[in-house]
C-alpha angles and dihedrals in degrees: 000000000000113000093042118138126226087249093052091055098042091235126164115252114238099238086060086049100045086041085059094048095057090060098256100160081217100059094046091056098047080063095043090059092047093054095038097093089045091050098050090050086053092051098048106120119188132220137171106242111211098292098057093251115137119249138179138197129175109257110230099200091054096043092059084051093061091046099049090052091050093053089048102055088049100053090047094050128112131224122200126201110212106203 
């Protein structure tokens, strides 16, 4: 694992992060757009149609949720600056 870049890990740069912190629309949704595919995967809610068969579908209510608490904890966290 060691040796690994930031572009080999898909990782979000941390002027982007601490643009997004600071409360810069951009940058948030720069986030937004990282996450998104991680976020529809944590929404998706399953049901048996009339045959019986599984079936899934992204639940929208449940996918802004997850949005909004995301932009939330980013705009109240903290960043400290060690000297």
């Amino acid at each position: 694992m060691r040796g690994k870049k930031n572009s080999e890990w898909n990782l979000i740069e941390f002027p982007v992060i601490e643009a997004a912190v600071g409360g810069n629309t951009e940058a948030l949704n720069g986030i937004l757009k990282h996450y998104e595919a991680y976020i529809s995967f944590l929404s998706i809610r399953w049901f048996y149609d009339e045959n019986g068969i599984p079936r899934s579908y992204v639940d929208e209510e449940k996918r802004r949720m997850l949005e909004i608490k995301l932009v939330t904890m980013i705009l109240n966290f903290e960043i400290v600056k060690v000297a």
